[in-house]
C-alpha positions in Angstrom: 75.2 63.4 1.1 74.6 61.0 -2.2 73.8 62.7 -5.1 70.5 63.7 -6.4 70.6 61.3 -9.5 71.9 58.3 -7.4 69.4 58.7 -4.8 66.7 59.0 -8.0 68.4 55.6 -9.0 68.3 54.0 -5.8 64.8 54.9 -5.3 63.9 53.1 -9.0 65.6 50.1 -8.0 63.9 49.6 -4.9 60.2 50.4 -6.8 61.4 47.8 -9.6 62.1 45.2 -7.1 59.4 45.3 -5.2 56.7 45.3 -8.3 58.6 42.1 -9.4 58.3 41.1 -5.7 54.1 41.3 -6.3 54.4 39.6 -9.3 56.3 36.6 -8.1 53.4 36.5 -5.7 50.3 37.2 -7.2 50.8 33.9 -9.9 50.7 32.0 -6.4 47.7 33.4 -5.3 45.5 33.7 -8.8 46.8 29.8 -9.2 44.8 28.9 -5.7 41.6 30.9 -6.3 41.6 29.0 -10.0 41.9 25.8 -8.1 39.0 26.3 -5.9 36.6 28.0 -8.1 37.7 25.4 -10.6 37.1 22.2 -8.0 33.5 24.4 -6.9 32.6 24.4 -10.6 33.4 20.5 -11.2 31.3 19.6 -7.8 28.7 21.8 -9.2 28.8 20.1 -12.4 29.0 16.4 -10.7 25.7 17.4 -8.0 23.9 18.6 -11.0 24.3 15.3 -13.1 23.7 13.5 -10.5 20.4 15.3 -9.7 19.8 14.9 -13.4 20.5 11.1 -12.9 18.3 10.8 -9.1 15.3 12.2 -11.0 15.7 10.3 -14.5 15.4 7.0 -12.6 12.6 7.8 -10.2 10.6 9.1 -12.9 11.3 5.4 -14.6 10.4 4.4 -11.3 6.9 6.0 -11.5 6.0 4.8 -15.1 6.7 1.0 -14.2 4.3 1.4 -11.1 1.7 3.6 -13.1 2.3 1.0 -16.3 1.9 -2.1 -13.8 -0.9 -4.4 -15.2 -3.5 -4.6 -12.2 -4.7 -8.2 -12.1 -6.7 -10.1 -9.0 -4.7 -13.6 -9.3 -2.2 -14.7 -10.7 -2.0 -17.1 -13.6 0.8 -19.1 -15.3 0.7 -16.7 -18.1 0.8 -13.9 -16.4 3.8 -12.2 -17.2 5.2 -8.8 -16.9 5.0 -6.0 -14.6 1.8 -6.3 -12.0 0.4 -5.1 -9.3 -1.9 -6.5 -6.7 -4.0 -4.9 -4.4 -5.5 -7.0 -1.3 -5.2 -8.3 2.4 -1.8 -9.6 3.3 -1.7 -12.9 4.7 0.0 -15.3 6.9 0.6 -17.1 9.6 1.1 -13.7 11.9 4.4 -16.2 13.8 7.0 -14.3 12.9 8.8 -12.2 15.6 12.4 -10.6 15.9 12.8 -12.5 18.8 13.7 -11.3 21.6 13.3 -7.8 20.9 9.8 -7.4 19.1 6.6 -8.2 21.4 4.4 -8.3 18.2 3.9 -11.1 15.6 4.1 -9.9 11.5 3.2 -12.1 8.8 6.4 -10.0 6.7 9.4 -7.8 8.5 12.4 -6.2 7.2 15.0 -5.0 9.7 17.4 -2.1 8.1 20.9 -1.8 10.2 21.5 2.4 11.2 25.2 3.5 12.1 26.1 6.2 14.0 27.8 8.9 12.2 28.5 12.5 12.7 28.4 15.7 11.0 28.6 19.6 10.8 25.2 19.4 11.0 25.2 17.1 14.2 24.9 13.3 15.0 22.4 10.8 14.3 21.9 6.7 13.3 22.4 6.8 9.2 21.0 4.2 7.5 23.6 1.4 5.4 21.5 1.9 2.1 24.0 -0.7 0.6 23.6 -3.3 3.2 20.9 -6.1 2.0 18.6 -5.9 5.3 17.5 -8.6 7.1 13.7 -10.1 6.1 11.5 -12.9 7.3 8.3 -14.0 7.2 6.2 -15.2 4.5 3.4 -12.7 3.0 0.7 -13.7 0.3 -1.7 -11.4 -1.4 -4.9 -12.4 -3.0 -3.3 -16.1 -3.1 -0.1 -15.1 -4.6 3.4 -15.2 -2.7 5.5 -11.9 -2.0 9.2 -13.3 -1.5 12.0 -11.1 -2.2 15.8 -10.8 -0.2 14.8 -7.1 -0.6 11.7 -5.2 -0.5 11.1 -1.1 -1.1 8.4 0.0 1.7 6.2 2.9 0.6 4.5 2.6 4.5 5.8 4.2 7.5 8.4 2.7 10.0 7.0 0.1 12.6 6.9 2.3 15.8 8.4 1.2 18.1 6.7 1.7 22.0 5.8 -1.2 24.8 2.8 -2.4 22.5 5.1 -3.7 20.0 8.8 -3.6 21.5 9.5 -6.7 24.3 9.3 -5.2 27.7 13.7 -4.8 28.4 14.1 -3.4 25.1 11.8 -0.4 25.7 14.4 1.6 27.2 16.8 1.1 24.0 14.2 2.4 22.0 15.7 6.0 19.7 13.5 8.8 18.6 16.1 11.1 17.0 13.7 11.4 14.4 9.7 10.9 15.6 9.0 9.4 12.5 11.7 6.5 11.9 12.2 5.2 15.2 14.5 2.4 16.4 15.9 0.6 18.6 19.4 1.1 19.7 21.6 -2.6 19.7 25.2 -0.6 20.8 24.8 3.1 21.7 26.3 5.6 19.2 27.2 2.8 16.9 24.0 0.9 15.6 20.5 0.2 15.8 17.8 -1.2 13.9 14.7 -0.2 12.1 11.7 -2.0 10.9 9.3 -1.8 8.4 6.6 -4.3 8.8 3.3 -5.7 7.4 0.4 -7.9 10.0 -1.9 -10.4 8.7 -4.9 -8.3 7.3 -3.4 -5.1 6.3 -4.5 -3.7 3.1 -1.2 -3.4 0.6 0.0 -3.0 -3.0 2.3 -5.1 -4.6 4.2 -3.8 -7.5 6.1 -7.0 -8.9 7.4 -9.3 -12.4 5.3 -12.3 -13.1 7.0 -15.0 -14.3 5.4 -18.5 -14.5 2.6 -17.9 -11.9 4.9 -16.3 -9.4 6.0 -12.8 -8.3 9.8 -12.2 -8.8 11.9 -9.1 -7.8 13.2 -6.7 -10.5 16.0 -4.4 -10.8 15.1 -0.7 -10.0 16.1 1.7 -12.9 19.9 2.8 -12.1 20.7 0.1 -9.7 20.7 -3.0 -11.8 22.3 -4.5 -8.6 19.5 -4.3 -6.2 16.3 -6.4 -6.7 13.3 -5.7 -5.2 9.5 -6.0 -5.2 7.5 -2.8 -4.3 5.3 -2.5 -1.2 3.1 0.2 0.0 -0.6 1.0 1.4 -1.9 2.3 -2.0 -0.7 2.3 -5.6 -1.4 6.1 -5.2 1.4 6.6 -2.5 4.0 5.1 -3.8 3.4 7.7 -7.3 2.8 10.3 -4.6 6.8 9.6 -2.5 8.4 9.1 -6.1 7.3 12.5 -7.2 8.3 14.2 -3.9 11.7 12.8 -4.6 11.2 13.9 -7.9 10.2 17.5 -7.1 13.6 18.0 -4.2 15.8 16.7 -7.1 14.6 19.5 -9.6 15.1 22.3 -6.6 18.3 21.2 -6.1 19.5 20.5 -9.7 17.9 24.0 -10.4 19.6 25.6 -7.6 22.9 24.4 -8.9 22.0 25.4 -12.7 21.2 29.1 -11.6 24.8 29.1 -10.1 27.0 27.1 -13.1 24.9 29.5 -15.6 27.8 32.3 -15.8 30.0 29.7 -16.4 28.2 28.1 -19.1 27.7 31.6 -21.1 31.5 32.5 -20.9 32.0 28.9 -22.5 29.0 29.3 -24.9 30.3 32.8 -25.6 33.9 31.2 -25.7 33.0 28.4 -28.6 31.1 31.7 -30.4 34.2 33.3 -31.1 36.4 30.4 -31.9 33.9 29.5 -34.4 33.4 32.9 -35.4 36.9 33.6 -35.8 37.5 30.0 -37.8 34.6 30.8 -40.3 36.0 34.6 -40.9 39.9 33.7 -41.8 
């Protein structure tokens, strides 16, 4: 049998080796958590400027519709933001043919891919792909001609008054209110936003030289467009439901990064305080 005091020594060793054992380890494991709470705290930080951003440009948004000169006709020196308020007109022959049984005197077809989630699978929308428009539209004698319109009116809907009689079994409703109609199953389909000869609309526009011309919308200086909607009223009204979901979310996200930002307020404090008291 080993002596008492080499046993005691043994017994050290094997306690020493295994506390170094759990310190070789726990680096490894403090270094992951720091790399996930630190890539949760910069996603936090990126969602929460971007909300910042989303909600800085629709609120632009809203003061170029509500700072819109209103005018009846235009004139060649009219120039500036305007909005018009009137019938639509035109010549009510434009179709999508083949698949649409109605006639519009303005249509703009929006291309939907089929993608999938944890959430599920549904059409998405290509919001960088320029859609599709035709037709001609006038308002109160002035032509509305853009590549690329923003529709504050809801989606054509899509049923066997206004969709070509083989088409109608293509037709989607994932989602009641943005129907379409399906060109390849589970990979695209087509939506429609449209306006008839006679339909009351607003116009939200730049004058230039007796015409209307498409502007840039704040934070996309890419994307031109000219406004349309049923009222001047619901397009403020949809900007400032955007406006209202970006402030839940970007406070949602504030309430969590606020810990963060008081240890590195309360970080700063001392550095500062220890600077000024050497």
């Amino acid at each position: 049998m080993a002596p008492k005091h080499v046993y005691q020594y043994s017994h050290a060793r094997k306690k020493k080796a295994s506390k170094n054992k759990n310190k070789r380890k726990t680096p490894k494991e403090s270094w992951g958590s720091r790399f996930w709470f630190g890539f949760l705290k910069a996603l936090g930080f990126v969602v929460l400027l971007g909300m910042i951003l989303l909600y800085g440009d629709s609120a632009r948004l809203t003061s170029i519709i509500l700072n819109a000169t209103p005018v009846d006709q235009l004139t060649d020196e009219t120039t500036g933001m305007v909005k018009l308020e009137g019938q639509a007109e035109g010549t009510a022959a434009f179709t999508d043919e083949g698949k649409l049984r109605a006639h519009f005197a303005l249509i703009q077809k929006e291309t939907f891919y089929w993608q999938c989630s944890k959430s599920g699978c549904s059409y998405k929308r290509n919001e960088d792909r320029k859609p599709e428009v035709s037709g001609l539209m006038g308002v109160n004698g002035a032509i509305v001609e853009s590549d690329w319109f923003r529709f504050y009116s809801d989606w054509l809907p899509l049923n066997a008054s206004t969709v070509d009689a083989d088409e109608v079994p293509n037709i989607y409703e994932g989602d009641s209110s943005r129907p379409l109609l399906v060109e390849s199953p589970k990979e695209k389909a087509y939506g429609y936003y449209a306006v008839s000869p006679g339909d009351h609309v607003a116009v939200i526009a730049l004058a230039r030289d007796g015409r209307l011309e498409p502007f840039a919308l704040p934070g996309e200086d890419e994307k031109r467009v000219i406004l349309i909607g049923t009222s001047v009223e619901r397009m403020v009204s949809e900007e400032r439901k955007s406006q209202i979901v970006y402030l839940i979310i970007g406070a949602v996200v504030a309430l969590m990064l606020l810990p963060t930002v008081i240890r590195w307020i309360r970080g700063l404090y001392r550095k500062i305080h220890g600077v000024v008291h050497r």
